[in-house]
N, C-alpha and C positions, 0 to 999 in steps of 0.2 A: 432615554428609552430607545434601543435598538427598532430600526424602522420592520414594521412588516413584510413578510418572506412574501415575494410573487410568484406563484405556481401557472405556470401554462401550460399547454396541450403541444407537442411538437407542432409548427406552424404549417399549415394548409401547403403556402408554395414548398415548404421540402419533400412533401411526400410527392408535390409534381413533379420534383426536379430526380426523385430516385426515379420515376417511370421515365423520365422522359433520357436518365443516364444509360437505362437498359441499350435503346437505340444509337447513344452514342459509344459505348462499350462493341457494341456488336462491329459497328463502322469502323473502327479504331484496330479492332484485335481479331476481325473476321472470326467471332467465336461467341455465344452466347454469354457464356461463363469463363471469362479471362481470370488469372492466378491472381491470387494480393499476398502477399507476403507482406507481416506484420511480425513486427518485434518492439515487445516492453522493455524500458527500463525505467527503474525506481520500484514506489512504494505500490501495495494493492490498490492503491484511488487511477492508478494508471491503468493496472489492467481492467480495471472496472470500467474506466473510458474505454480502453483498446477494446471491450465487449459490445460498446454501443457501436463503435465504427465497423465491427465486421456484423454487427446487427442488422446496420442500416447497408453495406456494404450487398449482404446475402439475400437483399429487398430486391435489388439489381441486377440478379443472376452471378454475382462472381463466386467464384470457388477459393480454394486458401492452401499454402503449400507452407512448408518448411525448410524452402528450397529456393535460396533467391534467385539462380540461374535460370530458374523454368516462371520464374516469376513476371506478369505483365504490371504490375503497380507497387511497389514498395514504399511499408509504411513505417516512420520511424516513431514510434510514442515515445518521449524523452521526458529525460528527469533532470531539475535543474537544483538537486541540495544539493551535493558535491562534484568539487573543483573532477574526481576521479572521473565520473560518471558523464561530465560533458565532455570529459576528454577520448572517451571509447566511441561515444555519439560523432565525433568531429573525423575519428580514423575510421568508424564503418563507412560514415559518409566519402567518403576521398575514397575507401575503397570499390566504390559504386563506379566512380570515373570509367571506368573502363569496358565494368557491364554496359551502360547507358551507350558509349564508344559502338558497341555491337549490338545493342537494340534500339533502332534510336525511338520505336514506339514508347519504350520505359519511362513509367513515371513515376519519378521518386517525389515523396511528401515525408514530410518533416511536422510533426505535430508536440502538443505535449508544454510543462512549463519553460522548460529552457527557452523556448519559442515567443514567450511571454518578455522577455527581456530584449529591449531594443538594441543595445550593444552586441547580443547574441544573432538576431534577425540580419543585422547590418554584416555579420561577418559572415553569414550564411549565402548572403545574397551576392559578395564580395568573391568570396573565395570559393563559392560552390556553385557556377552557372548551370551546371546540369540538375538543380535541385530545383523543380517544376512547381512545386505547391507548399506555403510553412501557411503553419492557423497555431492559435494559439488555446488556452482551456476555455477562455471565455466565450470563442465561437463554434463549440464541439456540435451542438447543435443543426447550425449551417454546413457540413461536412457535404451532404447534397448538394448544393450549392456551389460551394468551392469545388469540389471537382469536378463538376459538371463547365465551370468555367475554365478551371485548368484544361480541361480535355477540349473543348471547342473553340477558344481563344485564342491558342499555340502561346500565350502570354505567361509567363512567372508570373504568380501571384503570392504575396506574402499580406494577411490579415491578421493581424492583434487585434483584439479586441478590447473592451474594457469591461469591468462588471454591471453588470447592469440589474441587480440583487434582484434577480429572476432563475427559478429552478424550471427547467423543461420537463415534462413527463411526455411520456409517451413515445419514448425514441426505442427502437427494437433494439435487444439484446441479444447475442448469439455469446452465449457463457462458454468459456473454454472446459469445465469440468462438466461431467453427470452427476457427481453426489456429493461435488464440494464447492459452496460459491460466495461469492461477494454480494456484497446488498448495500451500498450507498446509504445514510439515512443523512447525510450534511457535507455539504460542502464550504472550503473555505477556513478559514481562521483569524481571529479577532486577537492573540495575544502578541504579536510580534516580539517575539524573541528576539534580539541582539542579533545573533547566527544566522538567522533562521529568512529564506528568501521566500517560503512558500504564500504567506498574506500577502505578498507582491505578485505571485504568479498565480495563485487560484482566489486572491481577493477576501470578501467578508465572507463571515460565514450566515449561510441559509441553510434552514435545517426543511427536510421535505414533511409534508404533513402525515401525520401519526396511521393515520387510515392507509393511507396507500405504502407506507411501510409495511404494517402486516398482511396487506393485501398481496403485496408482492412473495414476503416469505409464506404464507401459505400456498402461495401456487408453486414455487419453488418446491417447496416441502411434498407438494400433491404429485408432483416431478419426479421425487425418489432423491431430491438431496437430502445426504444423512449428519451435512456439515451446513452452517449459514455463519458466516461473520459479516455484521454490521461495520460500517465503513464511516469513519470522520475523522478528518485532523485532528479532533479534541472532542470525541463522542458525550464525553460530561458536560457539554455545554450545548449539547444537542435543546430545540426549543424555545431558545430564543428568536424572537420575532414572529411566533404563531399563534394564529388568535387561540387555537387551543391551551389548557391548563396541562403541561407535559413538561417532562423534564426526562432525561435518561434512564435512570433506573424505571418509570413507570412505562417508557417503552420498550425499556429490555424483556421485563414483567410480563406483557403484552404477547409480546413475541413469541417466549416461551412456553404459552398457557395455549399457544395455539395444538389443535390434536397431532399424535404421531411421533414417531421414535427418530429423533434427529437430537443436533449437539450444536449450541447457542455458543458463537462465540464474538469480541470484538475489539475493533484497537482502532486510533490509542486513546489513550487517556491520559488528562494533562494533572498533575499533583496538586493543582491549584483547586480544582475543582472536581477533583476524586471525592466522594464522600461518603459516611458510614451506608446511609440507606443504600448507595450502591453494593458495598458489600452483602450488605443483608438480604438483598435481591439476589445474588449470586449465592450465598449462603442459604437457601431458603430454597432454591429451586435446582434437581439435580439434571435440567437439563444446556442447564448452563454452565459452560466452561470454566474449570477451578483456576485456569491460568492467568494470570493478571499483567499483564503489561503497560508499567507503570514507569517510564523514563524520569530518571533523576538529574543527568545531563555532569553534575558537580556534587560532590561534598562539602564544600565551600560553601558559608553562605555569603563572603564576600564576592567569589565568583557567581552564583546564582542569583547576587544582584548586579553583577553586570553581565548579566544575561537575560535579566529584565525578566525571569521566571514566577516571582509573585509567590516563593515557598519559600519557608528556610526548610532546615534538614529536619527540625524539631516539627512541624507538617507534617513533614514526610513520613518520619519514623512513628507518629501519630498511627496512620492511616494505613501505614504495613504490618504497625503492630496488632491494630484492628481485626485488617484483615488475616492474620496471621491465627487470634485469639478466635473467629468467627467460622474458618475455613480451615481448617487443619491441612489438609493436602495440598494445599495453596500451592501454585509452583510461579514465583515473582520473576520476569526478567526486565528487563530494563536497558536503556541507550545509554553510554555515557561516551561526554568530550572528551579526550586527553589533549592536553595544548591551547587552548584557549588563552586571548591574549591576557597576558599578565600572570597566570597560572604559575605559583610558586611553588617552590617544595614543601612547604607548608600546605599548601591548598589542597596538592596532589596528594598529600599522606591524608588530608581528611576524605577525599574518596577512597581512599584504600579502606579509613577506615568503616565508614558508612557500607561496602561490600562485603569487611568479614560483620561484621553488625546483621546485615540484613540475610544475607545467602541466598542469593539469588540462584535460583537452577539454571541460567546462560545469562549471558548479555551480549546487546550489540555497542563493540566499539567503533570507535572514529578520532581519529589524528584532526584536530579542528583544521576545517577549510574553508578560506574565506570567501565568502559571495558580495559579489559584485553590487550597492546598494543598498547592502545592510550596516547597521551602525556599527556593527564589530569589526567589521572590515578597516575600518580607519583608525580604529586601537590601536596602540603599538605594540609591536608581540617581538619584543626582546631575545625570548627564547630559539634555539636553533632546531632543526628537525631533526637532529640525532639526538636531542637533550628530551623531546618529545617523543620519540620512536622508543627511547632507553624506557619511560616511563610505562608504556602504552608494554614493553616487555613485562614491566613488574606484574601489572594490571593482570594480563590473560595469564601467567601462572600464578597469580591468587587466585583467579576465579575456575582455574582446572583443578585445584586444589578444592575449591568446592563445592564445582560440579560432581565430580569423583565420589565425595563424602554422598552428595545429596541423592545420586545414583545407587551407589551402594548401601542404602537406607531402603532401599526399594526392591534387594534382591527377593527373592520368596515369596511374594504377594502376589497375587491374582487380581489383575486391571481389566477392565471393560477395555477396549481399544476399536481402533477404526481402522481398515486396512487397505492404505494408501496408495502403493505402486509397487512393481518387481522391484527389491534394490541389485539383484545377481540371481541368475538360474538355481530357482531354486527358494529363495529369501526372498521375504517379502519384508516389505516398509509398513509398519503402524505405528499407530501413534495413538499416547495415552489422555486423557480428558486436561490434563494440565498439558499437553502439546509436549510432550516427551518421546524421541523416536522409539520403540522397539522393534529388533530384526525380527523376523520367527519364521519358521521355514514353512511352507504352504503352497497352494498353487494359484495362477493367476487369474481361477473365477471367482477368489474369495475378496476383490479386490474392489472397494464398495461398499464393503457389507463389515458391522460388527461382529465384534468376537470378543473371548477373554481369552486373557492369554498369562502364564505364571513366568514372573520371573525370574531368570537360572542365572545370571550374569549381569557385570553393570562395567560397561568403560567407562571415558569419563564424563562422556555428555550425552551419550546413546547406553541404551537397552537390551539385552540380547531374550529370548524366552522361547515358549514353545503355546502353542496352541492346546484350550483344554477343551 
């Protein structure tokens, strides 16, 4: 039996330690409201953090730029699933060298999973003496804290933590959108995947209690947002360890029963524990998003057991065909590996063929990368990166091939849509209830707000139309 979720109230001393940062902020930057410049990278569970940091940040008097020259604290929220993505982390950082060089007030922090890995911290601490503060996901909490002792110390401080199967509430939010946002409902992940480093860096999963979930999205909703997705590693396994009788579909249910004209959306979801009532929840209620993202990772069910995924394909194709049979409009995309150690041409032609099978309206790929800890790492991977990259060719034009098809199925018809941002003078960004861009030309106070829009054109993965 998975142990019970411990829910606490942010701790007493951090809301001391934001007042008492105020004072030290002021001493520090002779300025009430010194800049922080924050930048994400990785999945939305980051920027979701990066919201609580400039939450509790904006408690403090700072203000926020986009602009690291004029910046007095720079925060890096890091992501540690691919080899790519600690690589860009490791060259901003060195590109810092020189700001810090001519501010020596600057204080750079280093946050996020990567930060979570001791091999990682070690080299940070090594190779990067200008970098003042790293914490890891486990102490996002203490964020008061720790800076408050970076700042008064003059000491480098680097803090990992470990899990300690306690969720925090209470910690302020400053959301980057007005009418499109994130909502947390779990954190953490219990499958470990072969690949996959994240159970190492964000730990078990805790799902937060069902009350305070819609509690949040109705106030969010009272706000004027017209978008909400629900946020978990593996949102179908949302409810384990609470004393409530709750399971996922019953609190997507929940969610969307609350009053007012908004668009229910969520990711990801793991194949293992997809199941029909969730479709029918989404099938059943039209305020929730018909798009389903639904990562397969392989068509192999030899590779998908040594990816330790707990599906074959015959699951899989179950559960799409379901959804498929329940949701007509359905728009499926999905993650997949190419390269994975052992991945034969055999293996690779059964994802080929699981994709013309399915038709998915996009997918995200990835060239398999190894992390540092995980059992796949120590696989043998015989194959070479051009025998890998040759594949990963075939993949994206089979699948432009039927984005194209699945786009052009969709000229002529009149979509409700959301409308997203300027994409060019003139054109604007929206997007269809399955997550499908369409351009359409408009002006930039409609941008926020619903509309339908008909449409006249299909490239091969985007939308073109006009407003009615």
């Amino acid at each position: 039996m998975p142990q019970t979720n411990k829910t606490e109230l942010l701790p007493r001393e951090q809301e001391d330690y934001i007042d008492r940062l105020s004072e030290v902020l002021l001493y520090r930057y002779g300025t009430q409201h010194p800049k922080v410049f924050i930048h994400t990278y990785g999945c939305q569970q980051n920027v979701a953090d990066s919201e609580k940091l400039k939450g509790m940040l904006e408690k403090t008097g700072c203000g926020f730029t986009e602009d690291k020259e004029e910046a007095d604290i720079i925060i890096f929220n890091t992501c540690a699933v691919r080899e790519h993505a600690e690589d860009r982390v490791f060259g901003n950082v060195g590109a810092l060298k020189a700001l810090k060089r001519r501010k020596p007030s600057l204080l750079i922090a280093l946050c996020g999973c990567m930060m979570e890995q001791e091999h990682i911290a070690e080299k940070i601490y090594n190779s990067f003496p200008y970098v003042g503060l790293v914490f890891g996901t486990h102490v996002i909490h203490r964020f008061p804290e720790l800076l408050y002792n970076a700042m008064t110390t003059g000491k480098r401080l680097i803090e990992r933590g470990t899990d300690d199967g306690k969720i925090y509430e209470g910690i302020p939010v400053r959301r980057d959108g007005s009418f499109k946002g994130w909502l947390p409902v779990m954190y953490g992940c219990d499958n470990f995947c072969t690949y996959c480093i994240v159970p190492y860096v964000r730990g078990r999963e805790r799902s937060r209690k069902p009350q305070i979930v819609i509690d949040e999205a109705r106030s969010m909703i009272n706000a004027g947002y017209k978008e909400i997705t629900l946020l978990g590693q593996n949102v179908n396994s949302y409810g384990k360890g609470l004393e409530e009788s709750v399971n996922f579909p019953r609190l997507l249910k929940s969610v969307a029963d609350i009053e007012g004209d908004f668009w229910l959306s969520f990711m990801t979801s793991h194949p293992k524990d997809a199941s029909k009532e969730l479709i029918d929840v989404i099938a059943d209620n039209p305020k929730i998003s018909t798009h389903l993202h639904l990562p397969f990772q392989s068509g192999s069910d030899r590779i998908l057991k040594l990816m330790n995924r707990h599906y074959d394909v015959a699951k899989y194709m179950d559960i799409v065909n379901y959804a498929k049979s329940r949701i007509p409009d359905v728009d499926l995309t999905s993650d997949v590996i190419v390269g994975f150690p052992g991945e034969t041409e055999e293996d690779f032609q059964c994802t080929l063929d699981l994709i013309e099978k399915v038709e998915f309206t996009s997918l995200f790929t990835f060239i398999y990368s190894p992390r540092v800890g995980t059992p796949a790492a120590r696989l043998e991977d015989p194959d070479s990166h051009e025998v890998k990259a040759e594949r990963m060719g075939r993949l994206l034009r089979l699948q432009e091939r039927i984005s194209a098809k699945r786009t052009a199925s969709m000229v002529g018809r009149r979509l409700r849509v959301l409308i997203e941002e300027q994409a060019r003078e003139g054109i604007l960004n929206a997007r269809t209830h399955g997550g499908v861009v369409v351009e359409v030309p408009g002006s930039t106070d409609l941008i926020g707000s619903f509309a339908e829009a008909e449409i006249t054109e299909a490239g091969n993965f985007i939308l073109r139309g006009r407003l009615v």
